[in-house]
N, C-alpha and C positions, 0 to 999 in steps of 0.2 A: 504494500500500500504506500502510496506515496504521501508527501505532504501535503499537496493540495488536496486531497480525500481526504487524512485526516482529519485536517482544518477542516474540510466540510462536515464532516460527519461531528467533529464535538461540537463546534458552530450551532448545527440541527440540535443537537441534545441542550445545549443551554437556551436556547429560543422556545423548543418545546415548555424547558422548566419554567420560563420565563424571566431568565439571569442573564440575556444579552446585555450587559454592560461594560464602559470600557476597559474596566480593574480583571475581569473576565476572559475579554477577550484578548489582554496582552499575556494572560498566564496562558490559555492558548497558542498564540506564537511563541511562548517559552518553551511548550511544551511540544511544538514544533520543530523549531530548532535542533532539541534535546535528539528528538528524535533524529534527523539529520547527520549528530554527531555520534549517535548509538551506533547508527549502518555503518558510518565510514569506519569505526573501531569495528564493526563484528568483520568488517573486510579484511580489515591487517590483519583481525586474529586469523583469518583461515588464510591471509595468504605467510605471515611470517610465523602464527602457531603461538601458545601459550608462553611460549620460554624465545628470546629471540639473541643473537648477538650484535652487541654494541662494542665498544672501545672508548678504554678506561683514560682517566688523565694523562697516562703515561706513553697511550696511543696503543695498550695494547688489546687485545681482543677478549671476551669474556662473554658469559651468558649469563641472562636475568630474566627474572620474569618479564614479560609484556607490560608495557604500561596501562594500553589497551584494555586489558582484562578488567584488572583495577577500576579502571575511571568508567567501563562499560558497566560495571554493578552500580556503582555510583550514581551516573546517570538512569538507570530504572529504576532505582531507589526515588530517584528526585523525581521524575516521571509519574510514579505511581501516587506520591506527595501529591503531585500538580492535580491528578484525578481528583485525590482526599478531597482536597481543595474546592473543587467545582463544583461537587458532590455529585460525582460520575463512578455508578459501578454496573453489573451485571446485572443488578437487581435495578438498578433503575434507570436502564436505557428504555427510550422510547423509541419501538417500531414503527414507522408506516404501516398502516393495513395495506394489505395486498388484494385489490378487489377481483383479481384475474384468474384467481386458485377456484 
């Protein structure tokens, strides 16, 4: 899912609640964002892996953890906050009815 879906889609869910405001809508684009910087971290992890090598002040080479990993819990921890926040969960997303079924 992209961002511009997601933005629409929580957009829809605060309009439904009737909490289109602007305090609202910028946590929103924060939580846009987040996301943004979630994908590009889940990318380096699959393409350099949990453990990567860097080079130490001395220049010389060495393995560490991914920083990625780290800051990718991080950011869905803050993520999941920004939901809190909204008061968006499972339990109360509102559907469209589907008149066509």
């Amino acid at each position: 899912m992209n961002g511009t879906s997601i933005r629409d889609s929580l957009m829809e869910q605060l309009q439904a609640k009737g909490a289109d405001v602007a305090h609202f809508r910028s946590l929103i684009e924060d939580y846009v964002w987040m996301d943004e910087q979630l994908q590009a971290m889940k990318e380096d992890i699959k393409e350099r892996g949990t453990r990567c090598i860097t080079l130490s002040a001395s220049g010389k080479p060495y393995e560490k953890e991914n920083p990625a990993v780290k800051d990718a819990v991080m950011y869905s921890r803050q993520m999941l906050a920004i939901l809190r926040d909204l008061g968006l969960s499972t339990e109360k997303t509102v559907v469209e009815d589907d008149d066509e079924l």
